[in-house]
C-alpha positions as CSV (number, residue, x, y, z in Angstrom):
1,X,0.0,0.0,0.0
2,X,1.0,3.6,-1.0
3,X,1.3,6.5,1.5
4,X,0.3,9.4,0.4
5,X,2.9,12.1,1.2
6,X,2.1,13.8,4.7
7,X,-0.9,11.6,5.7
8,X,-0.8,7.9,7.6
9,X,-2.2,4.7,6.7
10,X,-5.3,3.1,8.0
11,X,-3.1,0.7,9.9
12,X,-1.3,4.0,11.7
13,X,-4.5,5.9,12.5
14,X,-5.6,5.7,15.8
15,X,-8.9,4.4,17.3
16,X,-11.9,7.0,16.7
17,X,-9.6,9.2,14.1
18,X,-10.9,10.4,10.8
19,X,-8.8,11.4,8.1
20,X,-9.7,13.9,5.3
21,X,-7.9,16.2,3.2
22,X,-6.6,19.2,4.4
23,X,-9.5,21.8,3.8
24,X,-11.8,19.0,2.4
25,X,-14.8,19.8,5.0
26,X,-15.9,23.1,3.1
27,X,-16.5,21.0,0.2
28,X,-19.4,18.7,1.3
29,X,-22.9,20.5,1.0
30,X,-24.5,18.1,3.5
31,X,-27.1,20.2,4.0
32,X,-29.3,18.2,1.1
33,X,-29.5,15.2,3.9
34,X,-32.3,17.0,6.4
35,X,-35.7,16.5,6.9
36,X,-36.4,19.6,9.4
37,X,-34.3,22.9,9.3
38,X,-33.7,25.2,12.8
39,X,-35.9,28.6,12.6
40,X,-34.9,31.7,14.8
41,X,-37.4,33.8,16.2
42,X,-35.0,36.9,17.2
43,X,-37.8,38.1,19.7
44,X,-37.0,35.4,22.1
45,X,-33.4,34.8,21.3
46,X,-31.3,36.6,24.2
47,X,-27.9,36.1,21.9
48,X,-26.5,34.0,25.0
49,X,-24.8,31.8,21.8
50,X,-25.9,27.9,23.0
51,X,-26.9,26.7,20.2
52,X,-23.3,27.8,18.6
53,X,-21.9,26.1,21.5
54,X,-23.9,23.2,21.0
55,X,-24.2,22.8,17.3
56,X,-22.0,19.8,16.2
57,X,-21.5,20.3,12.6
58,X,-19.8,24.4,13.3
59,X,-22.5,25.7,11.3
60,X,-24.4,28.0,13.5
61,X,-23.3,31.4,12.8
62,X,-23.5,34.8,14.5
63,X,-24.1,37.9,12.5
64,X,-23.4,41.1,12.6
65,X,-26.5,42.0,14.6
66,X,-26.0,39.2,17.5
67,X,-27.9,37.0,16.4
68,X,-27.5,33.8,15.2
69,X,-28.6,31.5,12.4
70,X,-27.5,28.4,10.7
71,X,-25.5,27.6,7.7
72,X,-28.3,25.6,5.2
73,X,-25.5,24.0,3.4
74,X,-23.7,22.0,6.4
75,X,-27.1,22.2,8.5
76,X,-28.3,18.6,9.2
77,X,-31.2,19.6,10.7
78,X,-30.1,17.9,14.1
79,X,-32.5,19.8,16.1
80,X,-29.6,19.6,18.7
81,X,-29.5,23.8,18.4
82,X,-32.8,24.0,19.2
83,X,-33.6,21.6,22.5
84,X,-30.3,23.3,24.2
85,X,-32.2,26.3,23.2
86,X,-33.7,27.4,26.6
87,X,-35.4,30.1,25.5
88,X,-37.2,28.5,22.9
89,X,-35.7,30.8,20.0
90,X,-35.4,28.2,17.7
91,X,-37.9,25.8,16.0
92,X,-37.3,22.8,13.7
93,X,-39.7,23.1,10.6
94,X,-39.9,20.9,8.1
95,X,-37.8,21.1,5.1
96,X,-39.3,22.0,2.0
């Protein structure tokens, strides 16, 4: 088996590693995979930033306003944003 020049083989990677290119995350749109999609209501949101803390793709965003919304085309639609919400700022809609 070839290594590739700077990265290891599957026999030197560690338990629970994962391997990509360098720079290869920005180009997977995984966005297409979700059914729902989180929904701010910037009346309730308080800017605290938990569901940037919590989100487990990176895609929550905050804007120049404070607030905060999600980047569609990495979004999985995890609802994980929106039940560490606890002001109930953000709903999971259906896609579509």
């Amino acid at each position: 088996m070839t290594k590739r020049k700077g990265l290891a083989t599957w026999q030197e990677i560690t338990t629970g590693c994962v391997v990509f290119d360098p720079g290869s995350a920005s180009e997977y749109h995984t966005g297409s995979w979700r059914a729902q999609r989180p929904v701010w209501d910037n009346q309730k949101c308080i800017k605290c930033g938990i569901c940037y803390i919590f989100c487990p793709e990176g895609c929550v965003q905050q804007s120049e306003d404070g607030f905060f919304q999600a980047n569609m085309d990495y979004c999985k639609g995890c609802g994980i944003c929106a039940h560490e919400c606890w002001p109930r700022a953000i709903a999971m809609v259906e896609e579509g």
